[in-house]
DRENGU-536269 format. One record per atom (N, C-alpha, C): residue number from 0; atom name; x, y, z. Coordinates in Angstrom, 1 decimal, m for minus. Atoms other than C-alpha are relative to their C-alpha. Last residue first. Example, Ala and Ser with C-alpha at 12.3 -4.5 7.8 and 13.67 -1.06 7.14 Angstrom:
<pts>
+-----+-------+--------+--------+--------+
! num ! atome !     c1 !     c2 !     c3 !
+-----+-------+--------+--------+--------+
!   1 !     N !   m0.9 !   m1.1 !    0.0 !
!   1 !    CA !   13.7 !   m1.1 !    7.1 !
!   1 !     C !   m0.8 !    1.1 !    0.8 !
!   0 !     N !    0.9 !   m1.2 !    0.0 !
!   0 !    CA !   12.3 !   m4.5 !    7.8 !
!   0 !     C !    0.9 !    1.2 !    0.0 !
+-----+-------+--------+--------+--------+
</pts>
This chain:
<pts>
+-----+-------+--------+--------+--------+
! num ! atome !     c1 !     c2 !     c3 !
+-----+-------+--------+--------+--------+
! 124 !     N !    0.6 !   m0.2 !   m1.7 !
! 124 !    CA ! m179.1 !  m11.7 !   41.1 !
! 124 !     C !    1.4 !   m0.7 !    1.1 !
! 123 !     N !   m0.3 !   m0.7 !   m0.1 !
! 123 !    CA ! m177.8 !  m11.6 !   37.3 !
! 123 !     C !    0.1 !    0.5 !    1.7 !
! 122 !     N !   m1.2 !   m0.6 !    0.3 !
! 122 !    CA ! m178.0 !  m14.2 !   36.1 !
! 122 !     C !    0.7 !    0.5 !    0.5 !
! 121 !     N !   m1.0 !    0.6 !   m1.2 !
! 121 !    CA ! m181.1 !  m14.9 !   37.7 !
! 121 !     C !    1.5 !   m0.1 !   m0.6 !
! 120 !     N !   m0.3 !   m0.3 !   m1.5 !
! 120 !    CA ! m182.5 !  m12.0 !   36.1 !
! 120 !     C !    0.6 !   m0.8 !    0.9 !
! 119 !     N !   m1.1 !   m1.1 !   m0.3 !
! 119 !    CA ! m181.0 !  m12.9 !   32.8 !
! 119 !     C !   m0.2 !    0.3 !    1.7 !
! 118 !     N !   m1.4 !    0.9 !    0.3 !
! 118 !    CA ! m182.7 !  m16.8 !   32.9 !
! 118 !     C !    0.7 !    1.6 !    0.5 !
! 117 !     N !    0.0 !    1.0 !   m1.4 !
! 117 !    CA ! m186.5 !  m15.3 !   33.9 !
! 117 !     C !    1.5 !   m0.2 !    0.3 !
! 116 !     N !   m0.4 !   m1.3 !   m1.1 !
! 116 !    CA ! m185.6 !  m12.5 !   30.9 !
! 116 !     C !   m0.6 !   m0.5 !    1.3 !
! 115 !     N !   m1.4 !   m0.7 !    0.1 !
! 115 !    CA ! m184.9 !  m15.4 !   28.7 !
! 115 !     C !   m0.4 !    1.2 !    0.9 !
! 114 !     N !   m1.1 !    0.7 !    0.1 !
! 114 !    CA ! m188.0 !  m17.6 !   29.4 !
! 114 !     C !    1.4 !    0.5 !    0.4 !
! 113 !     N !    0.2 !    0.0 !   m1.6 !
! 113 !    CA ! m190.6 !  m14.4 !   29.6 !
! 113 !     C !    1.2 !   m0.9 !    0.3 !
! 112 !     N !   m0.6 !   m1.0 !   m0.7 !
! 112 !    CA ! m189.1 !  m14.2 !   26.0 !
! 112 !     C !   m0.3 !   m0.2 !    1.3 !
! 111 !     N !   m1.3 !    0.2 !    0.2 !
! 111 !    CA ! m189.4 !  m17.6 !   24.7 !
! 111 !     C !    0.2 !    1.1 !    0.4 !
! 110 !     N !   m1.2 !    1.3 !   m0.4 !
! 110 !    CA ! m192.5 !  m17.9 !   26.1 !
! 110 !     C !    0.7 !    0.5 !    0.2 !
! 109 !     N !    0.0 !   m0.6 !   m1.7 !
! 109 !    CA ! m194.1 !  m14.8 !   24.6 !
! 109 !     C !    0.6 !   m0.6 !    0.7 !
! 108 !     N !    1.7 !    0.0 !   m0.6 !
! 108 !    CA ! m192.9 !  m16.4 !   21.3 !
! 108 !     C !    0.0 !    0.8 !    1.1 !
! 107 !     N !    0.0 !    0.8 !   m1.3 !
! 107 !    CA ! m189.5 !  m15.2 !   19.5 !
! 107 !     C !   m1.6 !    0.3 !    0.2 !
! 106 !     N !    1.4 !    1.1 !    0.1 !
! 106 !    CA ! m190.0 !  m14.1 !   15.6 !
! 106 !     C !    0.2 !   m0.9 !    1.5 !
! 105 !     N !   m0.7 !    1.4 !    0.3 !
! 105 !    CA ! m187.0 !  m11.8 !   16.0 !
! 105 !     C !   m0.4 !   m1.1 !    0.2 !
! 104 !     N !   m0.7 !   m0.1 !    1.4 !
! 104 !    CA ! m188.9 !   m8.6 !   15.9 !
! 104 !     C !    0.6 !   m0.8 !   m0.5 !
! 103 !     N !    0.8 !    0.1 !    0.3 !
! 103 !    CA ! m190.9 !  m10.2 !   19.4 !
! 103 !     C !    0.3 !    0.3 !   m2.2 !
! 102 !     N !    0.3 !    1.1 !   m0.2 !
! 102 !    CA ! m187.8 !  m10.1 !   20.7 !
! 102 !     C !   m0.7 !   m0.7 !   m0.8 !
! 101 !     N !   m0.6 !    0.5 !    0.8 !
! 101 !    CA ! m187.2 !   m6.6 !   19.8 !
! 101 !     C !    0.1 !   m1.6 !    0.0 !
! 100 !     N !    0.9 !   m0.2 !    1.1 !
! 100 !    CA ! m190.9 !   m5.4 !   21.1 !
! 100 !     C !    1.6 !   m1.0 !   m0.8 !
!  99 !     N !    0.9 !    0.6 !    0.9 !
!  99 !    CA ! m189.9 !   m7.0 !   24.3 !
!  99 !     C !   m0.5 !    0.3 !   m1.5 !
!  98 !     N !   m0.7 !    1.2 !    0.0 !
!  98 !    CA ! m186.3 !   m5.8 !   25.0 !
!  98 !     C !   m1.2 !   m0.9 !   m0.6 !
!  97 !     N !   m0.6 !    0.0 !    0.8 !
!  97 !    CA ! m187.9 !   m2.1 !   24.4 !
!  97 !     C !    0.8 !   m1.7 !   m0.4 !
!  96 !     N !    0.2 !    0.1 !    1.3 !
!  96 !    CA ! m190.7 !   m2.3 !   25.9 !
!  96 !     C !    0.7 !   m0.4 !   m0.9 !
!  95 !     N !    1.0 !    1.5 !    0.4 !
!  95 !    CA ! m189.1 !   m3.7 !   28.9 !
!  95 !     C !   m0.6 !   m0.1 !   m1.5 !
!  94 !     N !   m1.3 !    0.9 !    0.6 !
!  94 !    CA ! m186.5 !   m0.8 !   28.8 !
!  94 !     C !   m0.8 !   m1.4 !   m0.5 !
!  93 !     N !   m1.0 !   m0.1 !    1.3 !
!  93 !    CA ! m189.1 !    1.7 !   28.7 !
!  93 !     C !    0.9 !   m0.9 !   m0.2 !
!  92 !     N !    0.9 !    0.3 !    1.2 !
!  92 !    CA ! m191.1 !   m0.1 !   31.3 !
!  92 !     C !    0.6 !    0.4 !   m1.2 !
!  91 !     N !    0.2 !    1.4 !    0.5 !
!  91 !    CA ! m188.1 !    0.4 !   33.7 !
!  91 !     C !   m1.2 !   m0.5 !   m1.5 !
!  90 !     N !   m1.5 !    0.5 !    0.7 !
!  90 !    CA ! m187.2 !    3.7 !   33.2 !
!  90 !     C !   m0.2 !   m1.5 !   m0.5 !
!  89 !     N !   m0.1 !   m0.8 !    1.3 !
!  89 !    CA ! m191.1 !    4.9 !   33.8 !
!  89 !     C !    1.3 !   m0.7 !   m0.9 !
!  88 !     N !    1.0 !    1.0 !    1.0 !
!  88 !    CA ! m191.2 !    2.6 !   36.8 !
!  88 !     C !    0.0 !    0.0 !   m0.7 !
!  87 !     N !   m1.2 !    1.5 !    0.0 !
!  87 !    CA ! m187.6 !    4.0 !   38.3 !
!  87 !     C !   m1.2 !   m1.1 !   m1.0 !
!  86 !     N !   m0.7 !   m0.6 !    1.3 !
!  86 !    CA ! m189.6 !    7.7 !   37.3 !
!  86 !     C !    1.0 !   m1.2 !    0.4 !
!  85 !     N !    0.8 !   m0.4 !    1.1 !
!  85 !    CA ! m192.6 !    7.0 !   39.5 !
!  85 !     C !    0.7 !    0.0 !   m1.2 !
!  84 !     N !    0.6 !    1.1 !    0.1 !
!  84 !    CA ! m190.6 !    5.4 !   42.8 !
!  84 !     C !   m0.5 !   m0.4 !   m2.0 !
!  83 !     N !    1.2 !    0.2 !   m1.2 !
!  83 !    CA ! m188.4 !    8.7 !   42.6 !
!  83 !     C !   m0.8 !   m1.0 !   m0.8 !
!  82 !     N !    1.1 !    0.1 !    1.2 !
!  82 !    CA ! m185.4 !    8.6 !   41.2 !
!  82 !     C !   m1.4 !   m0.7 !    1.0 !
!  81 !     N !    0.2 !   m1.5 !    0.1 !
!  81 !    CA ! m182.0 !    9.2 !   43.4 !
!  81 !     C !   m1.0 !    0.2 !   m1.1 !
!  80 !     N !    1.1 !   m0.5 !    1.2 !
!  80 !    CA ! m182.3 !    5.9 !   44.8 !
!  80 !     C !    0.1 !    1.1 !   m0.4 !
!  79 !     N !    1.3 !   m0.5 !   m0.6 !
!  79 !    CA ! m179.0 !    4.9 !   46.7 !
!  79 !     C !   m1.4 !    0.4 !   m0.9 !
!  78 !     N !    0.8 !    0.8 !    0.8 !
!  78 !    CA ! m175.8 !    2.7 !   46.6 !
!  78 !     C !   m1.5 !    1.2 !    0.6 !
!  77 !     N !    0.8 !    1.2 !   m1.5 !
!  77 !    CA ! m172.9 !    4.4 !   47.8 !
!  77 !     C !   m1.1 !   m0.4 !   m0.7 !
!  76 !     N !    0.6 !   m1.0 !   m1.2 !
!  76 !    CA ! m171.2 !    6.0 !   44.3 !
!  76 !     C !   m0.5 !   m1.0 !    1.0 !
!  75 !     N !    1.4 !    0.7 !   m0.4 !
!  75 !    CA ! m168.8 !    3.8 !   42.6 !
!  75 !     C !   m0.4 !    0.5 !    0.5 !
!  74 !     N !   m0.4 !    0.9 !   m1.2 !
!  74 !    CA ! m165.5 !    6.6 !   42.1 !
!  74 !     C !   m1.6 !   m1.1 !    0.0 !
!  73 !     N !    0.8 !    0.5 !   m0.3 !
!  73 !    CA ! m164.6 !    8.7 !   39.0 !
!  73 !     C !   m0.1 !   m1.2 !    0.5 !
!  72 !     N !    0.3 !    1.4 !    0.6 !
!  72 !    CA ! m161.7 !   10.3 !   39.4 !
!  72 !     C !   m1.1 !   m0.2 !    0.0 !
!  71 !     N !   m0.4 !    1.2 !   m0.1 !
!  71 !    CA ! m159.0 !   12.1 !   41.4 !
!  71 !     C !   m1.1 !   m1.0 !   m1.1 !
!  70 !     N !   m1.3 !    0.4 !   m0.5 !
!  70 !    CA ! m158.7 !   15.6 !   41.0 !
!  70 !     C !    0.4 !   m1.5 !    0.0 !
!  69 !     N !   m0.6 !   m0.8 !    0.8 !
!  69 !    CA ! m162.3 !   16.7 !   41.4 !
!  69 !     C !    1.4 !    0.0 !    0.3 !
!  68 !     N !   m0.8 !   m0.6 !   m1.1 !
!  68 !    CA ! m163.8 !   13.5 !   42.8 !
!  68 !     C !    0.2 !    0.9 !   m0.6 !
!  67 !     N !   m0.9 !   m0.5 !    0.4 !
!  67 !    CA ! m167.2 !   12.5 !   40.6 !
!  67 !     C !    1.3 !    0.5 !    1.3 !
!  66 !     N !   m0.7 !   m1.3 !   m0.4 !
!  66 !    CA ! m169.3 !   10.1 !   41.8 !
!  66 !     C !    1.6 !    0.4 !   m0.3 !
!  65 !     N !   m1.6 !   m0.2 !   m0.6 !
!  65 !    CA ! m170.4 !    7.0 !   40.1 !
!  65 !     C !   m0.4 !    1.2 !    0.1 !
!  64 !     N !   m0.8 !    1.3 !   m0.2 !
!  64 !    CA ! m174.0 !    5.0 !   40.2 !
!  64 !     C !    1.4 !    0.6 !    0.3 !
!  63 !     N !   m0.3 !    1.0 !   m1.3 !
!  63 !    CA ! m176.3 !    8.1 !   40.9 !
!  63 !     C !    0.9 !   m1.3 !    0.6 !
!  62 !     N !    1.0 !    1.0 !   m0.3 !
!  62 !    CA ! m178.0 !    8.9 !   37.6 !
!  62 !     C !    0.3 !   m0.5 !    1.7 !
!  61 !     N !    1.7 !   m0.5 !    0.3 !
!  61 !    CA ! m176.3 !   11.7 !   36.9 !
!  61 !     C !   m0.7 !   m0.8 !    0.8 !
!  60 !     N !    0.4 !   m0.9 !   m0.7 !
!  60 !    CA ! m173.2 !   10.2 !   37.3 !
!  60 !     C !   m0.9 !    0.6 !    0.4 !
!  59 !     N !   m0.3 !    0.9 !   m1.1 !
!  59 !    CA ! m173.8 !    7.5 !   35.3 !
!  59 !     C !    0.0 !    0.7 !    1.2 !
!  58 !     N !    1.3 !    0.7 !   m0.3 !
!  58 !    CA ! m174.6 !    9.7 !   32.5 !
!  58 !     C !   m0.2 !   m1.0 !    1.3 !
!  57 !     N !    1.1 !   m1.3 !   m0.8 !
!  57 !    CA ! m171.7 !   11.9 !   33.1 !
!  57 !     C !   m1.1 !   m0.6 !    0.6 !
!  56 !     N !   m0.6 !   m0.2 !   m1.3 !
!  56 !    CA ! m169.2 !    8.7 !   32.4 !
!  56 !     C !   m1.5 !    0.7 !    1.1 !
!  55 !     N !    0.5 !    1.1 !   m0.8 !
!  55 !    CA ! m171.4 !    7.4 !   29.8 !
!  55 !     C !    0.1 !    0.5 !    1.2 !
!  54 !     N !    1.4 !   m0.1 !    0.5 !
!  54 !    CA ! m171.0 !   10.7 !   27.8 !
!  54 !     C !   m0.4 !   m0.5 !    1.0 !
!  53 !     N !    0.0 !   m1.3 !   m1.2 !
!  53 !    CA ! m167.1 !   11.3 !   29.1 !
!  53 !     C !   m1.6 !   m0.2 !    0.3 !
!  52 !     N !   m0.2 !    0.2 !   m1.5 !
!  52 !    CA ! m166.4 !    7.6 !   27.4 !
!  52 !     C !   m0.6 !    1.2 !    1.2 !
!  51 !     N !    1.0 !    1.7 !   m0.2 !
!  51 !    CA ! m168.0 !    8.4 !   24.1 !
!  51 !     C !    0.0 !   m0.2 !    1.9 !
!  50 !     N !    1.0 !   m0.4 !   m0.4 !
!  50 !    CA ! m165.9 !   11.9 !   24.4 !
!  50 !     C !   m1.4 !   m0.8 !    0.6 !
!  49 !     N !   m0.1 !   m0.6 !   m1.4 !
!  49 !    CA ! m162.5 !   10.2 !   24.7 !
!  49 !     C !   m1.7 !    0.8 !    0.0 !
!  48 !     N !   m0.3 !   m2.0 !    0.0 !
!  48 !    CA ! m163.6 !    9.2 !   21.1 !
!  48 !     C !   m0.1 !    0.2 !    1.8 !
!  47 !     N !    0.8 !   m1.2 !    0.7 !
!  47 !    CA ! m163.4 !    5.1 !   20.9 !
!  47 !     C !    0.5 !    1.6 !    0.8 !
!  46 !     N !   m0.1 !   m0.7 !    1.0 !
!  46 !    CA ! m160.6 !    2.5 !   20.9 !
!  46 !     C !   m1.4 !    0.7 !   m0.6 !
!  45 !     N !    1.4 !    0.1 !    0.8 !
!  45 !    CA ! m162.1 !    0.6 !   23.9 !
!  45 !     C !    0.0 !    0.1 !   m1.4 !
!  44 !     N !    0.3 !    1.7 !   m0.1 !
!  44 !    CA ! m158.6 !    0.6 !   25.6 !
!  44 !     C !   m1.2 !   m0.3 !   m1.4 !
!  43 !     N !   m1.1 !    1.1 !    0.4 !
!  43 !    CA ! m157.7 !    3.9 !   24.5 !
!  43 !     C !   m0.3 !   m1.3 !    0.3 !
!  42 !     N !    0.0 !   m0.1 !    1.8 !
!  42 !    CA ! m161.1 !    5.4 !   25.5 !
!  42 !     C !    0.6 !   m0.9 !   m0.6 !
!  41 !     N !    1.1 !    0.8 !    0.5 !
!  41 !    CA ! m161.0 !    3.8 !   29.1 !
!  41 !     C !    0.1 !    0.3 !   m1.6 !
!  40 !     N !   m0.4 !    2.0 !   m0.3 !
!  40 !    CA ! m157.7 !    4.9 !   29.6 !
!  40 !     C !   m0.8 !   m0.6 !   m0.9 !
!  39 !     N !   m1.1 !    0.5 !    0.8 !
!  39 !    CA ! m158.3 !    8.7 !   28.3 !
!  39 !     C !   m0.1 !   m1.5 !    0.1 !
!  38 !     N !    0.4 !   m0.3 !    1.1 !
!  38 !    CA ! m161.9 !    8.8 !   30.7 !
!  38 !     C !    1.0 !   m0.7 !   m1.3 !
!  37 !     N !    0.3 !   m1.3 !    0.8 !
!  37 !    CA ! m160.0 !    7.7 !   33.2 !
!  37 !     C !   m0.8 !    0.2 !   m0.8 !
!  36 !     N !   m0.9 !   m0.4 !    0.6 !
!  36 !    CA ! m160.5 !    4.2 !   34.7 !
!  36 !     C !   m0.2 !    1.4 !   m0.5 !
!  35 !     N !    0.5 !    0.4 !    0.9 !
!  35 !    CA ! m163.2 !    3.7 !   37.8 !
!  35 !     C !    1.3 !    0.2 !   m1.0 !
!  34 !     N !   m0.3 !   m1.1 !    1.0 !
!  34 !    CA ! m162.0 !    3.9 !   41.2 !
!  34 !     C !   m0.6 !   m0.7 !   m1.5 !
!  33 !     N !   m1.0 !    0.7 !    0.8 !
!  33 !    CA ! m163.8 !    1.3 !   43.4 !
!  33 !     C !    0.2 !    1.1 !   m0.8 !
!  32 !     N !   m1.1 !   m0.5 !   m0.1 !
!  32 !    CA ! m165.5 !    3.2 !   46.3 !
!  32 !     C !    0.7 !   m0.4 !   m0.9 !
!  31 !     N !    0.3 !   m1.3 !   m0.1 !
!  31 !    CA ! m168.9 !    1.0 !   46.5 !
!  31 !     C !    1.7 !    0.2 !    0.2 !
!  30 !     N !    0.6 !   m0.2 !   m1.3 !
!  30 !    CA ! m168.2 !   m2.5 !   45.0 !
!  30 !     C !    0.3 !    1.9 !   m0.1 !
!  29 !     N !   m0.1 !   m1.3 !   m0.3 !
!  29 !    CA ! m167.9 !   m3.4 !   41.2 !
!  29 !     C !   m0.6 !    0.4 !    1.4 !
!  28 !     N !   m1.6 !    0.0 !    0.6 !
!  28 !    CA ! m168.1 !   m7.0 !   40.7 !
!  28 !     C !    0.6 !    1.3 !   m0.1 !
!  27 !     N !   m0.5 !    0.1 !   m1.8 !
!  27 !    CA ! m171.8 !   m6.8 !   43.2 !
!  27 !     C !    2.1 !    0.1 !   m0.8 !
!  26 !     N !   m0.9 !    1.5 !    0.2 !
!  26 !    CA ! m173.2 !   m8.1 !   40.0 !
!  26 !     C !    0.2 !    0.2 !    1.5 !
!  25 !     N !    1.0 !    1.1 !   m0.5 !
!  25 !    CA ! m175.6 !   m4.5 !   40.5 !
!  25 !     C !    0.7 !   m1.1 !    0.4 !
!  24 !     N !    0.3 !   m0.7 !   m1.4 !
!  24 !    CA ! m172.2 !   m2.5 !   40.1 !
!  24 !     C !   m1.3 !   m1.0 !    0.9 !
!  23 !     N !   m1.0 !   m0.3 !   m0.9 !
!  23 !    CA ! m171.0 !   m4.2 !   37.3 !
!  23 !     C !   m0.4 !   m0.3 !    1.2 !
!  22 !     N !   m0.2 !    1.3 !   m0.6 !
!  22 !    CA ! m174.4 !   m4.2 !   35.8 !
!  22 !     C !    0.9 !   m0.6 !    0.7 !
!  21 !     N !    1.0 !    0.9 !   m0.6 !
!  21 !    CA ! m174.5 !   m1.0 !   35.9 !
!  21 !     C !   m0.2 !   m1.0 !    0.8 !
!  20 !     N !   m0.5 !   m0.4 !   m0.6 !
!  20 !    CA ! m170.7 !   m0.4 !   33.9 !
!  20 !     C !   m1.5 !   m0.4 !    1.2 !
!  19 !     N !   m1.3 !    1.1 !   m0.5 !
!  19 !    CA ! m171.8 !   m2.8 !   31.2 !
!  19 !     C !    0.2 !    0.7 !    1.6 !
!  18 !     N !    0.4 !    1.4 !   m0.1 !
!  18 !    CA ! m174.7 !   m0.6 !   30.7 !
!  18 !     C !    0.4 !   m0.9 !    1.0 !
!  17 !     N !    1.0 !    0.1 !   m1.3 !
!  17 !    CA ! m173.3 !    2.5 !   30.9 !
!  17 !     C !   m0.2 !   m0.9 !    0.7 !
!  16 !     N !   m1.0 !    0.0 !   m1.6 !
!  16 !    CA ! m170.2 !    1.3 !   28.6 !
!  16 !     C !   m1.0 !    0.4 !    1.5 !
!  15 !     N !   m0.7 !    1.2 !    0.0 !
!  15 !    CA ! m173.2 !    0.1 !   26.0 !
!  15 !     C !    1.2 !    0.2 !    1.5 !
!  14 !     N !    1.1 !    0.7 !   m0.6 !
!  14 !    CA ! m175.0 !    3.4 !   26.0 !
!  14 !     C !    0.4 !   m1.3 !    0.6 !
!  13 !     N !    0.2 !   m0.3 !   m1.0 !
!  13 !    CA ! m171.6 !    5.1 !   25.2 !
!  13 !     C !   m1.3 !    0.1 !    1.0 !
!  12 !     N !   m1.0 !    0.4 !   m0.8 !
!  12 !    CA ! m171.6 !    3.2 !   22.6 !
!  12 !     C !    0.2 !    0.2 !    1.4 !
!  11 !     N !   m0.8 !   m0.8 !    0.5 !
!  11 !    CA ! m175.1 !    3.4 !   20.9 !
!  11 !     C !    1.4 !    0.0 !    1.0 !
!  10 !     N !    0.1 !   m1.3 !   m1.0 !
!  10 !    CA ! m177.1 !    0.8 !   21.2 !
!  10 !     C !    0.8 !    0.8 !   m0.5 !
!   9 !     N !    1.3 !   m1.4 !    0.1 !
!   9 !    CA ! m178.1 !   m0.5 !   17.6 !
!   9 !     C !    0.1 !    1.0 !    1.2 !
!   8 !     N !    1.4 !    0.4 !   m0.5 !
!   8 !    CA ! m174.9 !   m2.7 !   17.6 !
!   8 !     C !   m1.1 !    1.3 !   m0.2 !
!   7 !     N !    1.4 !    0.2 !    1.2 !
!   7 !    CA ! m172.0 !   m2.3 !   14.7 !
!   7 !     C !   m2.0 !   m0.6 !    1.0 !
!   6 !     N !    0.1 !   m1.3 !    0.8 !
!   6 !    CA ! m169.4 !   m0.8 !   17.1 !
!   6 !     C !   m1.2 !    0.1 !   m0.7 !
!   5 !     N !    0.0 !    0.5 !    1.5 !
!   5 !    CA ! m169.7 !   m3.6 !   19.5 !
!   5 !     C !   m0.6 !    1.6 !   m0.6 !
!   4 !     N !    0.3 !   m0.9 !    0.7 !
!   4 !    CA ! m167.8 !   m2.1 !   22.8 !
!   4 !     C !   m0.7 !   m1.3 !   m1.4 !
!   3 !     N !   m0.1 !    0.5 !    1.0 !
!   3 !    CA ! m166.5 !   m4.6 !   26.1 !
!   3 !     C !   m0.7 !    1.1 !   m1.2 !
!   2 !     N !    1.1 !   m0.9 !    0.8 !
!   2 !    CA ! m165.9 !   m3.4 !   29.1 !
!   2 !     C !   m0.1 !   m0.5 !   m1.2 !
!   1 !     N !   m0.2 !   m0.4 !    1.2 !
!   1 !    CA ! m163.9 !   m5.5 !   31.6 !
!   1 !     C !   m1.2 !    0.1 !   m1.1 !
!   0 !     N !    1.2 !    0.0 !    0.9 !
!   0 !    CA ! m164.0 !   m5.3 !   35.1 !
!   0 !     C !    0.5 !    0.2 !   m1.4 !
+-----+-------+--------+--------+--------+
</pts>
């Protein structure tokens, strides 16, 4: 898998390795058990602050996508919901807002968005 970083975007970076890392996982290009890179690795590669990487890392963790080993790593976690029905809807609509209102800031129609997030989900599926 490869991560990619833009310094000058509005996410914030270690929003961006989440992300990336996610959709991995969803793609199916990250299966359950796959080690992940260090923290260090990842940094060095990416050339940001070992801390950027720890941020995402946790966050992911948290969330349920990787498990921590102590000693070895972070690993794909098994696939499971740890968010209840109420707070996966909550997540979701916040992101919708958010991809719609910027759409909408870059003089696209309703169209032209429903369009493009018809095209990512099958992308993505």
């Amino acid at each position: 898998m490869q991560i990619r970083v833009i310094p000058g975007s509005s996410a914030a970076i270690y929003r961006q390795i989440a992300d990336q890392v996610r959709r991995a996982v969803v793609s199916g290009e990250l299966s359950i058990g796959d080690a992940m890179p260090s923290v260090r690795v990842l940094a060095k590669e990416l050339v940001v602050n070992p801390n950027t990487v720890a941020k995402a890392y946790a966050e992911l963790i948290r969330d349920g996508v990787l498990e921590s080993q102590p000693g070895r790593g972070a690993f794909v976690a098994k696939r499971r919901n740890v968010f209840t029905r109420a707070e996966r809807t909550r997540r979701l609509d916040e992101a919708l807002d958010a991809a719609v209102s910027a759409g909408l800031v870059l003089d696209f129609t309703s169209d032209e968005i429903l369009a493009r997030m018809q095209a990512k989900l099958e992308e993505l599926k």
